[in-house]
C-alpha positions as CSV (number, residue, x, y, z in Angstrom):
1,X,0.0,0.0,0.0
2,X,1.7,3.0,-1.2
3,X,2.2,5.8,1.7
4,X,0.5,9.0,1.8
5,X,2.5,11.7,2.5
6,X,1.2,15.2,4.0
7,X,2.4,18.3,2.0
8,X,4.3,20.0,3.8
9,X,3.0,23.2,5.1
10,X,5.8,26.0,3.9
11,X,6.3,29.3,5.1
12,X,9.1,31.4,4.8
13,X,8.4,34.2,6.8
14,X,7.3,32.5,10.1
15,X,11.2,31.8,10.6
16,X,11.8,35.6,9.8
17,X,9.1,36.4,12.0
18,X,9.9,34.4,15.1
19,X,13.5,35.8,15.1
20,X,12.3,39.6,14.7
21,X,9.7,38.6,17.3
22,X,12.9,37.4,19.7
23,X,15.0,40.7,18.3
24,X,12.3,43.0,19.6
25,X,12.2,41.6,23.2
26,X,15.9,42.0,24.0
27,X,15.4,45.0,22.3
28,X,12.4,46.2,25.3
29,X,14.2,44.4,27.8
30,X,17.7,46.1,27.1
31,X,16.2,49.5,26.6
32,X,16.9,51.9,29.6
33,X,14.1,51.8,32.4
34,X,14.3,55.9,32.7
35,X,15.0,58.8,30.5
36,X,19.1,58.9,29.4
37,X,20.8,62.3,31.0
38,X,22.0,64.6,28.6
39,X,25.7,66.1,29.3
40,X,24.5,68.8,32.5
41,X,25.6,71.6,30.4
42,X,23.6,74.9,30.4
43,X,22.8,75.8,26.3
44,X,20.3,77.6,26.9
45,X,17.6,75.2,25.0
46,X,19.4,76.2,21.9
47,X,19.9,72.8,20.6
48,X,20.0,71.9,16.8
49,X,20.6,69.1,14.5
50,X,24.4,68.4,14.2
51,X,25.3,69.3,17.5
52,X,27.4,67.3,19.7
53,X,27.6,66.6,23.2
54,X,29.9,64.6,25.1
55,X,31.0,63.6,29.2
56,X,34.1,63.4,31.0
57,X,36.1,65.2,28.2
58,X,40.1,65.6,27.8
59,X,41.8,67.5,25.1
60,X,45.1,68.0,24.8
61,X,47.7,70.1,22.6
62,X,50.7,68.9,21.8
63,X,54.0,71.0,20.4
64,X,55.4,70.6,16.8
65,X,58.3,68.2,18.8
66,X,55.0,66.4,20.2
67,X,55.4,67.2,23.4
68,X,52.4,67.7,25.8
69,X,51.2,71.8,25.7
70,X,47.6,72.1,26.8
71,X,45.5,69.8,28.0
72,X,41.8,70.6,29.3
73,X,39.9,68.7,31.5
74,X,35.6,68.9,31.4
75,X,32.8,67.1,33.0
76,X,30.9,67.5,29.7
77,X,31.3,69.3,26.7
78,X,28.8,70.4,23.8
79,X,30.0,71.7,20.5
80,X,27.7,74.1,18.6
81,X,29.1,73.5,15.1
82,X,27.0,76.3,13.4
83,X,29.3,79.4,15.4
84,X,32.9,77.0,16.0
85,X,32.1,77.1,20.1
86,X,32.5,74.3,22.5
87,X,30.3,74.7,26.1
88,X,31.9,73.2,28.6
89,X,31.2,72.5,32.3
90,X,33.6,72.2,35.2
91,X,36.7,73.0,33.2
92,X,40.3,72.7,34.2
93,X,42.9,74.2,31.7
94,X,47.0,73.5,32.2
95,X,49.6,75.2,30.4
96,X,53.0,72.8,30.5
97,X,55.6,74.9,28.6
98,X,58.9,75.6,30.7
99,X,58.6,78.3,32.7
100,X,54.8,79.3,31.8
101,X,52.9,76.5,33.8
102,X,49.6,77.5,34.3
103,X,46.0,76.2,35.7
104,X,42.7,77.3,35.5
105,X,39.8,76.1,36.5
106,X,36.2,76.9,36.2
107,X,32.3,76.1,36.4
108,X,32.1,77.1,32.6
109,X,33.7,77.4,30.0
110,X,33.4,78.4,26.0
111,X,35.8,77.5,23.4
112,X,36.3,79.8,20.4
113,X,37.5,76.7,17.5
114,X,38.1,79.3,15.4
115,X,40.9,81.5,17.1
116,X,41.1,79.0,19.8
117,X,40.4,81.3,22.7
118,X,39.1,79.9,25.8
119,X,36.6,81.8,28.5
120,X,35.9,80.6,31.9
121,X,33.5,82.1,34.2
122,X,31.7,80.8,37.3
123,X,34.1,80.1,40.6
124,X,37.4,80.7,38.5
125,X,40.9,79.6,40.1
126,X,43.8,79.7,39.0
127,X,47.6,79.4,39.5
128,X,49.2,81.7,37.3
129,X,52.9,81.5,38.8
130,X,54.4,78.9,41.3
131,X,52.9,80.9,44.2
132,X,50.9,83.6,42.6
133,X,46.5,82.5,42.8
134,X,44.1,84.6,41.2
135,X,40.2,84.2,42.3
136,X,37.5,86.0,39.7
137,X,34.6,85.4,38.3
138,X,35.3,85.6,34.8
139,X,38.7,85.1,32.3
140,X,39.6,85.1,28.5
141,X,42.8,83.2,28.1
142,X,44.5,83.3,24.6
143,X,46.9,79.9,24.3
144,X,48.7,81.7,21.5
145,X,50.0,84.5,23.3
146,X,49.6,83.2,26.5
147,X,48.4,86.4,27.8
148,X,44.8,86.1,30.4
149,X,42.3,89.2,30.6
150,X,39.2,89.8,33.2
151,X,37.2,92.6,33.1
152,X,35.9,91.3,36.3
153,X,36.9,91.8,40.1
154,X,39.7,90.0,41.2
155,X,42.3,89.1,43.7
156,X,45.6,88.2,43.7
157,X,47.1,85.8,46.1
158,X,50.6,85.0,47.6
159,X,51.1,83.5,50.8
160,X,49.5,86.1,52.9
161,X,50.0,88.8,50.9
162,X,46.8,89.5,48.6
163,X,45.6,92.2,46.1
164,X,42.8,93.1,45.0
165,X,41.1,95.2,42.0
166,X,38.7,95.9,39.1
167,X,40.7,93.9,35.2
168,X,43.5,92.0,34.6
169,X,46.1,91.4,32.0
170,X,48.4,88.6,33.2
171,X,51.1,87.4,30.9
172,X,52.1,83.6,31.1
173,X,54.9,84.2,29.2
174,X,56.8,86.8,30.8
175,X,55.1,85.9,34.3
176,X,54.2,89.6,34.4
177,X,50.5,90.4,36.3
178,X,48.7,93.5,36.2
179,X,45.3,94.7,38.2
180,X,44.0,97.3,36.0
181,X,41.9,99.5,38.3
182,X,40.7,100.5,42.1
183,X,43.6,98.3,43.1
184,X,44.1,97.7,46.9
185,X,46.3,95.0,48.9
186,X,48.5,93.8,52.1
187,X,52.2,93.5,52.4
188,X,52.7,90.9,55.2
189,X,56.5,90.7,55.6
């Protein structure tokens, strides 16, 4: 008695459905529970398309003879490529050449990608000789000439002696600092 045999029942999706079935539910049960944080960077809501946004940031600048020049240190950066400007927040900024070490650091920052200036406002700190620290509230530091300028109050530093004043041009280079206005201080010997 010959055998009957069943047709075979063929369909060549169900395979391609069963695995995208599979692929979506590691899919919903990978996908984050809450909402991902963005970088906590203040851009004043002017995000657009293109933009970029990044966490726990180091740049660094190297010489021609590849050694180490600049580096900059932020908990998170955004980069508006529309005007050349990188926001960044909690920024620490080192200078290494001989003789002009530097550091700077800041709630907030703004670099210029185009002339490569760097601003810093918000808490600002920073060591401009071995024993010389300057507090403000605002700086614009220039990496090319090395020279830093606040428009801002400030005071000077060193040991116990301190200055204060209204502006500042402070040259890394020749170590030189100058409070521009209503200047007022303590000599401790």
């Amino acid at each position: 008695m010959p055998r009957k045999v069943m047709p075979r029942l063929r369909t060549p999706g169900l395979g391609i459905s069963l695995l995208l079935l599979v692929l979506t539910a590691l899919v919903w049960w990978s996908w984050p529970q809450h909402p991902i944080s963005l970088p906590q960077i203040d851009w004043h809501g002017q995000i657009h398309k293109g933009d970029q946004a990044a966490e726990d940031v180091v740049m660094r600048q190297y010489t021609a003879a590849g050694n180490l020049d600049l580096l900059a240190t932020a908990q998170a950066a955004y980069h508006v490529p529309g005007v050349d400007q990188t926001v960044l927040s909690q920024v620490a900024v080192e200078r290494f050449k001989p003789g002009q070490q530097t550091h700077l650091r800041a709630d907030q920052g703004l670099v210029d990608d185009r002339s490569q200036r760097i601003t810093l406002w918000g808490n600002v700190v920073g060591t401009l000789q071995p024993d010389i620290r300057l507090l403000t509230e605002r700086v614009y530091y220039d990496p090319q000439t090395g020279i830093i300028t606040s428009p801002e109050p400030v005071r000077l530093e060193r040991g116990r002696d301190w200055m204060t004043g209204v502006g500042l041009r402070a040259s890394v280079k020749t170590q030189e600092v100058d409070i521009l206005h209503e200047v007022r201080g303590a000599y401790i010997p």
